[in-house]
Every structure is written in C-alpha cells, then in structure tokens.
C-alpha positions in Angstrom: 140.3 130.0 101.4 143.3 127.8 102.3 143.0 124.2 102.9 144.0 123.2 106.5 147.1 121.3 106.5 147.6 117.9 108.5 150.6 119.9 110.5 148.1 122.7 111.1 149.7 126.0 112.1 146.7 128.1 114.3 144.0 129.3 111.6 142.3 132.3 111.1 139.0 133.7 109.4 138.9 137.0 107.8 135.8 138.6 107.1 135.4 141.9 105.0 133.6 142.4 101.8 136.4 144.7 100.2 138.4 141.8 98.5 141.6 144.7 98.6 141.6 144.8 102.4 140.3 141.4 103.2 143.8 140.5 100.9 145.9 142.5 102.6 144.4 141.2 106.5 145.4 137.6 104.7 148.7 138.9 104.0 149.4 140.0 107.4 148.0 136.8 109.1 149.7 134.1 107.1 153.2 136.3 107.9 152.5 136.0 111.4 152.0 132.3 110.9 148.2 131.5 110.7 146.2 129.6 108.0 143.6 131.4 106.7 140.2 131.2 105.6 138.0 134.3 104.1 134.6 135.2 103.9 133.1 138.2 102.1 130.1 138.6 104.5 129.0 137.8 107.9 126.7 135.3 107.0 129.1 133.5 104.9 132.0 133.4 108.1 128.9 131.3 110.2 128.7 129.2 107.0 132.8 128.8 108.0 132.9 128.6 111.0 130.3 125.9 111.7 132.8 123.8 109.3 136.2 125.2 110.5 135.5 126.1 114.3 137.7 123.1 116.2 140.9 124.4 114.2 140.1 128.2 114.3 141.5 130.5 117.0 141.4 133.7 115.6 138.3 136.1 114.0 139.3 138.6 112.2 136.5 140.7 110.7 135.2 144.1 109.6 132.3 146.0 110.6 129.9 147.3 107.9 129.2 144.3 105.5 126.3 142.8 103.3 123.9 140.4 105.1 121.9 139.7 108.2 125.1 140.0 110.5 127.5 142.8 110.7 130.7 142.2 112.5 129.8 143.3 115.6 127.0 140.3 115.3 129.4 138.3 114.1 132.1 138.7 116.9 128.9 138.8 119.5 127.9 134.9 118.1 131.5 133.6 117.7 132.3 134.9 121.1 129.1 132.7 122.6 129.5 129.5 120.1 133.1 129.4 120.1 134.6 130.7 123.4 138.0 129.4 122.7 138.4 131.6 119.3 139.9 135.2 119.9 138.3 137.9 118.0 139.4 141.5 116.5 137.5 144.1 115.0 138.2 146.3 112.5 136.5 149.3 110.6 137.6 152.4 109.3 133.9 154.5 109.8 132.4 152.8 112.7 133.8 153.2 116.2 132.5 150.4 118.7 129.9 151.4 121.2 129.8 150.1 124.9 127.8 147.0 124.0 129.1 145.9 120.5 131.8 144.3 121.2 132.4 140.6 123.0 134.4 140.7 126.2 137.9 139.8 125.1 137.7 140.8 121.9 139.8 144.0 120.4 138.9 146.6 117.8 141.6 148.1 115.7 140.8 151.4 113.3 141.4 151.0 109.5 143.1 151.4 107.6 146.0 149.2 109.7 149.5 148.2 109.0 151.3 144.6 109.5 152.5 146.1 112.6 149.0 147.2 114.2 147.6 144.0 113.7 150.7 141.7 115.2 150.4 144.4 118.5 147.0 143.5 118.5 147.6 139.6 118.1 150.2 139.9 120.8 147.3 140.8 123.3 144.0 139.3 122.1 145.6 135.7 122.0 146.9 133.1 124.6 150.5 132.1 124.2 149.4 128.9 123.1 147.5 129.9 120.4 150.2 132.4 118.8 151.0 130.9 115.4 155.2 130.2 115.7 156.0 133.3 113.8 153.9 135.9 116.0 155.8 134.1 119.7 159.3 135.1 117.9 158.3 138.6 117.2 158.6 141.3 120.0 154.9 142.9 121.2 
C-alpha cells in the first residue's frame, strides 16, 4: 500500500489474493500514473476504501477471492457507496453474468497485458480522472 502524496496523482485499489498478479495490476497502474493501494480480499478493500474513498477513482479487482465478498460484491457496493470511483473486473475462470456487474463498470479476462488494461482505463474513466500518464497515451 502506497501512502497518498500531498500532490496526489488519481489513486487506485487493487484487489486479488494472488500477490503475483495483484503485483503485476500495481505495475501497470502506477505506469499509467495512479497511486495505489492493495488489498488481498474483498473484505479487506471495504476496510480501504472506507479510509481511502474521497481520493480513489479507480477499483481494480479480481473475481474469486477469500471472504464474505467476491469481486462482483465488491464492485456491486463500491458502485452504490462510491459512485464517483470507476471500477474494472478481472478474472481469468469466471465470466460475468447479466447481473454481476455495476453499470459502468468493465470486465477484462486474465491473464491481461499493460496494454489491455490502459484500453480498458481509456474507456471506464472520465477525462478528468485519467492519471497524466494514461491522457498522453493513445486509446
């Protein structure tokens, strides 16, 4: 978990319990320009999130996971108590069904390169909350 700096760049949560993949989603958000924060569980993220929400505009979370919420249940919750955070969805075994995911929200399959995920950035987030690096690269 990264401290959030006084000159905040746009932050992001990433939830997965695999600590190789949750690295590598890291990785790929802080080169498009977010902060992060990571969780290893749904239940943990809410734990997050109730502290991190006002400078948070970007969920990023897995599917199957230890705990009471899943990431669907997750992504359902933020979507209600945090409107103005965008939200993807990833998983490599479970595809979404009609009423899994939030409205808004996008749902990449694993496993996923740097390039997936920036495509998916491009169109899951308002201009004004691209991170710097993300508004100079090409959709």
């Amino acid at each position: 978990m990264t401290d959030v700096p006084s000159n905040a760049s746009p932050c992001a949560l990433v939830v997965d319990d695999d600590g190789m993949i949750r690295m590598d989603a890291v990785d790929i958000l802080e080169e498009a320009g977010f902060t992060t924060f990571e969780a290893a569980s749904g239940d943990k993220a809410l734990i997050l999130l109730e502290a991190h929400h006002a400078c948070l505009s970007l969920l990023f979370t897995d599917v199957q996971m230890p705990g009471e919420h899943d990431g669907f249940a997750l992504a359902r919750k933020v979507s209600v108590a945090y409107p103005h955070i965008s939200i993807v969805v990833a998983s490599g075994r479970i595809e979404p069904g009609p009423a899994d995911m939030p409205v808004g929200a996008c749902f990449i399959g694993k496993p996923f390169s740097a390039q997936i995920v920036h495509r998916h950035l491009h169109e899951v987030l308002p201009d004004e909350q691209k991170p710097d690096p993300l508004r100079r690269q090409r959709a």
